[in-house]
VOTIDO-371993 format. One record per residue (C-alpha): residue number from 1; chain; x, z, y. Coordinates in nm, 3 decimals, decimal comma. Layout:
residues N
NUM|A|X|Z|Y
...
This chain:
residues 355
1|A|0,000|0,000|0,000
2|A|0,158|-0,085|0,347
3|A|0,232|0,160|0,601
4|A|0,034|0,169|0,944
5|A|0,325|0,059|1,105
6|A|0,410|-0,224|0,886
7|A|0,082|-0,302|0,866
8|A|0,045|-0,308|1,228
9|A|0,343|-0,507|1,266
10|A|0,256|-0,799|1,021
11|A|-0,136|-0,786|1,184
12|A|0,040|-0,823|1,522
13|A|0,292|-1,164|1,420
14|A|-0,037|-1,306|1,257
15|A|-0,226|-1,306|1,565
16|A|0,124|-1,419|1,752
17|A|0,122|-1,703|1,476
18|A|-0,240|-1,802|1,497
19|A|-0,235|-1,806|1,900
20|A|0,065|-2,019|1,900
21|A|-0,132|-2,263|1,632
22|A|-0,416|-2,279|1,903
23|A|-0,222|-2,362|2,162
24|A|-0,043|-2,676|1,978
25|A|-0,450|-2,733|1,898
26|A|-0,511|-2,753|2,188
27|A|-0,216|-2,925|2,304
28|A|-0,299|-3,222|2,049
29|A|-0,705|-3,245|2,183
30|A|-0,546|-3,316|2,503
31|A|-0,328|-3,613|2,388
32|A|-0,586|-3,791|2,252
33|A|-0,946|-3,885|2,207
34|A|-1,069|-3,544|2,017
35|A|-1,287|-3,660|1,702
36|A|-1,664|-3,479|1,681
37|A|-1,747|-3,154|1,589
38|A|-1,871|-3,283|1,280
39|A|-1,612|-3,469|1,200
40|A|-1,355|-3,197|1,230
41|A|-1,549|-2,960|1,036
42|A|-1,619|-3,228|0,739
43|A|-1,212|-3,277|0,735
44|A|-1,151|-2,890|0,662
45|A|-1,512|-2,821|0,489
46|A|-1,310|-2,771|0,114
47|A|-1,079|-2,577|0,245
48|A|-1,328|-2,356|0,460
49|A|-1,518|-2,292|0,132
50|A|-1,175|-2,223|-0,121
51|A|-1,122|-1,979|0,159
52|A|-1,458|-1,820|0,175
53|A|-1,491|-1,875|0,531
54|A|-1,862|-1,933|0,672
55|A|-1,874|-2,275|0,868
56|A|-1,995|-2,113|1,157
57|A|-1,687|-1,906|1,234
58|A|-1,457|-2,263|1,212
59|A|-1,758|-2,410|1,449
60|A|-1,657|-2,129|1,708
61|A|-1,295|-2,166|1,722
62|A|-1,303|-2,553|1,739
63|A|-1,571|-2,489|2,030
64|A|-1,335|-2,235|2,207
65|A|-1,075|-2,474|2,184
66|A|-1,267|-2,718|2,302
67|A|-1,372|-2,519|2,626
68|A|-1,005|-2,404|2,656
69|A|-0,904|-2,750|2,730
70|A|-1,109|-2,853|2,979
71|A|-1,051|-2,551|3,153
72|A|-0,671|-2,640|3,148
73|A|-0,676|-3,008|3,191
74|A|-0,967|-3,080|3,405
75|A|-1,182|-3,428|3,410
76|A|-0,912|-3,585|3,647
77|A|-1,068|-3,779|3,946
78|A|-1,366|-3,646|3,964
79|A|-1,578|-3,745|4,294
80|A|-1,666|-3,397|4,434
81|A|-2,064|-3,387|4,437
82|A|-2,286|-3,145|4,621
83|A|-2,516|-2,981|4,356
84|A|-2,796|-2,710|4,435
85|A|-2,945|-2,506|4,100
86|A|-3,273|-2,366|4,173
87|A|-3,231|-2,039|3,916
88|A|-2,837|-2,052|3,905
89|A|-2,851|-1,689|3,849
90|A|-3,017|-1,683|3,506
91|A|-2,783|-1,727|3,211
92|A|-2,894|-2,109|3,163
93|A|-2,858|-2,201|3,543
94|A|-2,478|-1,986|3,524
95|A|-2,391|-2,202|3,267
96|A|-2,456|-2,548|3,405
97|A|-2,296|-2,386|3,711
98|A|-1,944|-2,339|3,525
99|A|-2,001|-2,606|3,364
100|A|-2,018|-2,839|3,668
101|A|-1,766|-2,644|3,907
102|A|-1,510|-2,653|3,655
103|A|-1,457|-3,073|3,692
104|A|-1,484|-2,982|4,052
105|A|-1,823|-3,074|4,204
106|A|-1,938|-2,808|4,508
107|A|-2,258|-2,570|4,335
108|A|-2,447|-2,407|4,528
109|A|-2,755|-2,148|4,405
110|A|-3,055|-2,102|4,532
111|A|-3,261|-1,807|4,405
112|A|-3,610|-1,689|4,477
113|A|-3,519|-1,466|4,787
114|A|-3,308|-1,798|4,976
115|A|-3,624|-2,005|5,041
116|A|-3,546|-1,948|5,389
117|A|-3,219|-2,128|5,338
118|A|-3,401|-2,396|5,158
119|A|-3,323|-2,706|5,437
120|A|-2,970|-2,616|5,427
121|A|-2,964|-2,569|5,032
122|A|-3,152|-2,919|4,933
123|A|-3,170|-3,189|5,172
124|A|-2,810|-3,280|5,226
125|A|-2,730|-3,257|4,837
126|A|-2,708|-3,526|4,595
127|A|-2,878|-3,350|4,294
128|A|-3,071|-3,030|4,295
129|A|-3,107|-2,915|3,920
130|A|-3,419|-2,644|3,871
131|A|-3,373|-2,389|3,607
132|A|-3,617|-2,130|3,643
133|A|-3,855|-1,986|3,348
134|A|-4,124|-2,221|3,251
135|A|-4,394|-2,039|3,454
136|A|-4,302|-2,122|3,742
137|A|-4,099|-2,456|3,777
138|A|-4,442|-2,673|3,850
139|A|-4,500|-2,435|4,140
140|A|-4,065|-2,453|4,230
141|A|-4,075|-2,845|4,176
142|A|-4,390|-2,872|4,445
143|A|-4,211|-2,631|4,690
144|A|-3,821|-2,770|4,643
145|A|-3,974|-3,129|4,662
146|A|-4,049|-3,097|5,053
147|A|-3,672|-3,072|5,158
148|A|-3,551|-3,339|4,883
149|A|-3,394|-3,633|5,056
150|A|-3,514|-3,959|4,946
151|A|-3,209|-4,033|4,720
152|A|-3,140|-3,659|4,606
153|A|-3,198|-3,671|4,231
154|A|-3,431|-3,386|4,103
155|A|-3,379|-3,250|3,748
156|A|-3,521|-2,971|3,548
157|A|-3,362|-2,843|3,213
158|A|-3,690|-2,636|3,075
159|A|-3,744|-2,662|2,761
160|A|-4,111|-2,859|2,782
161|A|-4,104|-3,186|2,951
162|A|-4,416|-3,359|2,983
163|A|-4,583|-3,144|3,269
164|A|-4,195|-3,068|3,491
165|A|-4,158|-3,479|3,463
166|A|-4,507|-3,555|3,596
167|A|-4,440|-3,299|3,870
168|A|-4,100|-3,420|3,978
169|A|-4,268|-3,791|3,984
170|A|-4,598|-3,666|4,162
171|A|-4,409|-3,534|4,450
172|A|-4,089|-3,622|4,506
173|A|-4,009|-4,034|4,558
174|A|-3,632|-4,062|4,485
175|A|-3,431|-4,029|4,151
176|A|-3,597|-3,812|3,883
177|A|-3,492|-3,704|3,495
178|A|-3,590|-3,404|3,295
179|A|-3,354|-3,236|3,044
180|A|-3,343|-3,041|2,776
181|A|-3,022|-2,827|2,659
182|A|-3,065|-2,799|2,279
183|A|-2,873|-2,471|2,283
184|A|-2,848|-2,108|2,426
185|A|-2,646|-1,997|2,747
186|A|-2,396|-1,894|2,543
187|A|-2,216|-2,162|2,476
188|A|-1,863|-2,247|2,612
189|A|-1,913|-2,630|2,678
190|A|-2,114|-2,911|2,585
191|A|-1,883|-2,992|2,291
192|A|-2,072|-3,064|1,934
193|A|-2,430|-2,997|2,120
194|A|-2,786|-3,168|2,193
195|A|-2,930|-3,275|2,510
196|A|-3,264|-3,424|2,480
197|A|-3,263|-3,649|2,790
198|A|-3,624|-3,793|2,914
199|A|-3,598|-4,072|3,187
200|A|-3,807|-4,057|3,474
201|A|-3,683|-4,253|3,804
202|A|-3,333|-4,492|3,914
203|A|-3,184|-4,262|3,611
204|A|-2,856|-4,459|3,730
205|A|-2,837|-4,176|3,996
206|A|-2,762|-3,978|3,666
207|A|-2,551|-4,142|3,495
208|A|-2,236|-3,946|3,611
209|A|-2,385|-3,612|3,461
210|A|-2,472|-3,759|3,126
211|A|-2,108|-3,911|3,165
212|A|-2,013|-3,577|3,170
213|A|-2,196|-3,414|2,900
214|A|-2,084|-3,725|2,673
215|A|-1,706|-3,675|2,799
216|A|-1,736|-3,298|2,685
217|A|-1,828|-3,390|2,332
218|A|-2,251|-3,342|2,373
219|A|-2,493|-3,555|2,212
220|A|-2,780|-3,755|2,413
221|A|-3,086|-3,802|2,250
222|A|-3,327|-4,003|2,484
223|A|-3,667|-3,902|2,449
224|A|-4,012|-3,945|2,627
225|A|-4,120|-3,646|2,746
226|A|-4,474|-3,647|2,489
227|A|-4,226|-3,748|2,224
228|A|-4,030|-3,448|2,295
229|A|-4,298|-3,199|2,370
230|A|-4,470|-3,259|2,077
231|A|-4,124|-3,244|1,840
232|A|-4,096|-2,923|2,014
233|A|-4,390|-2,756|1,903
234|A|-4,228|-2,746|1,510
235|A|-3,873|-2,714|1,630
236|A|-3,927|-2,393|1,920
237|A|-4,258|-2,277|1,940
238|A|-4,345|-2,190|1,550
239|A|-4,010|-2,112|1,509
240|A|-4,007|-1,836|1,747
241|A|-4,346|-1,733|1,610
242|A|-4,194|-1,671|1,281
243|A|-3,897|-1,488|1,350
244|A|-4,121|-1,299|1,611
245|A|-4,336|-1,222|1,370
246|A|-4,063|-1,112|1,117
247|A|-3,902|-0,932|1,389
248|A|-4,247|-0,700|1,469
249|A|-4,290|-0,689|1,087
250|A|-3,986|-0,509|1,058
251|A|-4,020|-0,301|1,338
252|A|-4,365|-0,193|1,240
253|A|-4,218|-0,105|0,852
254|A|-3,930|0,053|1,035
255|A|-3,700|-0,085|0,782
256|A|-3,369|0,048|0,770
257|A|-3,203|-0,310|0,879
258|A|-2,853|-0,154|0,834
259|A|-2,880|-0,049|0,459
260|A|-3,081|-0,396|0,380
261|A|-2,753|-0,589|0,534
262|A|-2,550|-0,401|0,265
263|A|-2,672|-0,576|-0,019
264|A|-2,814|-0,864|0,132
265|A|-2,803|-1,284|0,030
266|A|-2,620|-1,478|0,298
267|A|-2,965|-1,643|0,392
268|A|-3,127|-1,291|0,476
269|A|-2,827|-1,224|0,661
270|A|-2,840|-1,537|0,857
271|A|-3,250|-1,485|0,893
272|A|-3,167|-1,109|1,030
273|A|-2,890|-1,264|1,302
274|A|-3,090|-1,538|1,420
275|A|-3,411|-1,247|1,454
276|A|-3,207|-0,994|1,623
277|A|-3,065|-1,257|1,889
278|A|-3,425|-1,341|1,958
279|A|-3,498|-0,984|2,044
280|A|-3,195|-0,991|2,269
281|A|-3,338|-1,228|2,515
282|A|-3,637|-1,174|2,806
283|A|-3,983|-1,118|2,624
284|A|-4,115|-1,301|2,905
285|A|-3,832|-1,601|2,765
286|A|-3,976|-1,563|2,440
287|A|-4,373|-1,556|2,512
288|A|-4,357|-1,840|2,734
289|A|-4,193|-2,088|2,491
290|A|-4,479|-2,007|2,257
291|A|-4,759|-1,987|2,478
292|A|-4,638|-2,347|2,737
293|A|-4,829|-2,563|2,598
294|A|-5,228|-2,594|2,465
295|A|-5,072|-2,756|2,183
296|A|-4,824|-2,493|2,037
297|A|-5,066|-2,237|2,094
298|A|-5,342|-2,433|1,819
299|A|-4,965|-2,518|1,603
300|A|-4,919|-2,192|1,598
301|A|-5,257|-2,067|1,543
302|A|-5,274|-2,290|1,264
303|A|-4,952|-2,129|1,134
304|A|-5,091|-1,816|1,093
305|A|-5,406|-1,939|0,924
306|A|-5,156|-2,007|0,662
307|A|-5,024|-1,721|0,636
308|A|-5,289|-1,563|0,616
309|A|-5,410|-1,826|0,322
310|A|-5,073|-1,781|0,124
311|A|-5,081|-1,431|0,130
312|A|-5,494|-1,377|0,006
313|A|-5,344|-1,565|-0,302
314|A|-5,029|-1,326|-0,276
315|A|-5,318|-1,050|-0,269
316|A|-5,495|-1,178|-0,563
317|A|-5,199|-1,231|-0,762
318|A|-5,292|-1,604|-0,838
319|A|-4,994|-1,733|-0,966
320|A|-5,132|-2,078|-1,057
321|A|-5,307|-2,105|-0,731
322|A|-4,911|-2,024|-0,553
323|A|-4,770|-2,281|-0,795
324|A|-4,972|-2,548|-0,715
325|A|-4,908|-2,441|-0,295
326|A|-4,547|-2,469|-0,388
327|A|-4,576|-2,823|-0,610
328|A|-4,752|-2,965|-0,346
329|A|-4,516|-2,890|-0,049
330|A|-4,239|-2,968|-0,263
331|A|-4,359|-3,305|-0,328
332|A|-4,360|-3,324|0,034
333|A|-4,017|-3,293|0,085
334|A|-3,934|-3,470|-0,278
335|A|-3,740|-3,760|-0,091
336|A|-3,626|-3,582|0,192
337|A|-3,451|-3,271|0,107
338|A|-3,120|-3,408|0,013
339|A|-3,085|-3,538|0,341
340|A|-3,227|-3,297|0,553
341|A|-3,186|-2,926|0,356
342|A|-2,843|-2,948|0,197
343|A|-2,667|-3,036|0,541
344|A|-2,798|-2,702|0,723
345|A|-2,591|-2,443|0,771
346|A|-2,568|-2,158|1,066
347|A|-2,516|-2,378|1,350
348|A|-2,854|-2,520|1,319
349|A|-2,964|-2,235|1,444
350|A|-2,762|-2,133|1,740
351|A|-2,954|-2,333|2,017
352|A|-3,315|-2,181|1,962
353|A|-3,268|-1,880|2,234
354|A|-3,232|-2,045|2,547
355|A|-3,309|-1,997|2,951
C-alpha cells in the first residue's frame, strides 16, 4: 500500500502529465481544422469502454478543450458588432454574452429595470437578441420593437417559436430569425451542440452569427417554427413532465435517493442526474416549458391518461393485457430502434434544462 506522501506525489505528476497532454490537445485543435465531436469520440469509443470510462466524461474534456481554445486563439478578424441582449442576466442570455464578447463584438444588457435606457440600448445596434422566460418575450418583443432601427436584426432564443416569430414579424419591419439553443447554460461553447434555427426576414443579416456557431463546432438545423414547436412538444414538454413527475414521486415517497444510488443500474443513475438537474433550475423555467403551448398541455394530458391506463393493468396484475401494451409499442419501434436507441448515451440528455 503506498504512503500518503508517495501517493500524493505520484497523484500530483499525473495531473502535471495529463495537463501537459491538454495543452499539446489543444495546441494540435489550433493547427488545424478540429474534426466533430462525434467523430472524436467514435475514434476513442473502444478504448473509452476497455477503460470503463462513461462517454460523457470524454464528451466534457473534448468540450473544455474546445472552449479553451477559442478563448486562447480568438476568431481572428472579427468585425466588432454592437449587440444588445434583452435578459443578458439570466444564465442563457450570460452565455450568449461570453459567447459573443469573446470573438470581440461590443454586448451590451438590457434588463427589466433599464427600459429607461431603452433608445440608447436598441436603436443604434445591429442585433438585439431577447432572452427572457417565455412569459413574457411576446409582451418584450412588442415593447423592444419601438426603438428597433429598420435594419437592426431582432432574434429570440426561447425555446417555442411559432408565437416569438409571428411577434418579431408583426411588429418590427427589418431583419428577423428565431432560435433555439438545444442545450443548457452550462455549456462552455457551441462545440458538438444543436441550434434549431427558424428563418423569418433578410436572414442574410444573420448569417455572421450562424457563421459563428458553425465555426465553434454547433450544428444548424433549419426548421419552421410549427415544425419545431410541434417536435418540441415530445422532445421538452413531456419530457419534463416525466422526470417532474418522477421527481415529485420521489419526493412524496421520501426515498432515500442516496442509499438507492448505491446499488443502482447505470440507467437509474443517469434517470436520477438528469431529475435532480431539473430540480436545480427556476420552477417558473420548468412550468412554463410545459404549460407554453395549448398543444403540450393536451400532449401531456394525454400522457398521463396513459399512465394512468398502464398502471390500472399494473393494478390488476394483467400480465397478458401488459404484454400485449409492450408487443404493440415494440412493433412500433421494430425498424427503428437500431438506429435511434443503441446510439444514445448521456449527452442526449444534457440540453433539456435550459433559460
Amino acid at each position: 500500500m503506498l504512503l500518503k506522501s508517495s501517493y500524493s506525489d505520484r497523484l500530483k505528476k499525473t495531473d502535471q502529465n495529463l495537463i501537459a497532454l491538454l495543452c499539446d490537445r489543444i495546441s494540435l485543435l489550433a493547427a488545424s481544422e478540429q474534426p466533430s465531436l462525434d467523430e472524436q469520440l467514435a475514434d476513442v469509443a473502444p478504448l473509452l469502454a476497455q477503460a470503463g470510462i462513461p462517454e460523457s466524461v470524454w464528451a466534457s474534456v473534448l468540450n473544455s478543450c474546445h472552449a479553451t481554445l477559442i478563448a486562447k486563439y480568438p476568431t481572428n478578424h472579427v468585425s466588432p458588432r454592437q449587440i444588445t441582449i434583452i435578459g443578458g442576466q439570466g444564465r442563457m442570455g450570460r452565455l450568449f454574452k461570453e459567447q459573443l464578447s469573446v470573438v470581440g463584438h461590443n454586448v451590451r444588457v438590457l434588463e427589466h429595470e433599464d427600459w429607461e435606457y431603452a433608445d440608447k440600448l436598441l436603436s443604434q445596434v445591429e442585433l438585439v437578441l431577447v432572452s427572457v422566460p417565455i412569459e413574457y418575450t411576446i409582451d418584450v418583443i412588442k415593447r423592444a420593437a419601438k426603438y428597433l432601427a429598420p435594419n437592426t436584426a431582432l432574434c429570440d432564443i426561447t425555446s417555442i417559436k411559432a408565437q416569438p416569430t409571428q411577434a418579431m414579424l408583426k411588429h418590427h419591419s427589418g431583419p428577423v430569425m428565431g432560435l433555439h439553443p438545444m442545450f443548457g447554460p452550462n455549456i462552455k461553447s457551441f462545440f458538438g451542440e444543436k441550434v434549431v434555427v427558424c428563418p423569418g426576414r433578410n436572414d442574410d443579416s444573420f448569417q455572421w452569427l450562424l457563421d459563428l456557431i458553425k465555426s465553434q463546432g454547433g450544428e444548424l438545423i433549419i426548421s419552421t417554427p410549427e415544425e419545431h414547436d410541434k417536435i418540441m412538444v415530445v422532445v421538452q414538454a413531456t419530457q419534463h413532465f416525466c422526470r417532474f413527475s418522477l421527481g415529485v414521486f420521489l419526493a412524496e415517497a421520501i426515498i432515500d435517493i442516496e442509499q438507492s444510488l448505491t446499488m443502482s443500474t447505470p440507467n437509474y443513475r443517469q434517470e436520477i442526474d438528469i431529475v435532480k438537474r431539473l430540480f436545480s433550475q427556476s420552477p417558473n423555467l420548468c412550468v412554463d416549458i410545459m404549460l407554453a403551448t395549448e398543444e403540450r398541455c393536451n400532449a401531456i394530458s394525454f400522457l398521463a391518461k396513459t399512465y394512468s391506463r398502464l398502471a390500472r393493468l399494473v393494478a390488476r396484475k394483467d400480465r397478458d393485457a401488459l404484454i400485449k401494451e409492450f408487443e404493440n409499442t415494440q412493433s412500433f419501434f421494430e425498424e427503428k430502434i437500431n438506429t435511434f436507441i443503441q446510439p444514445l448515451n448521456t449527452r442526449a440528455f444534457q440540453g433539456d434544462f435550459k433559460e
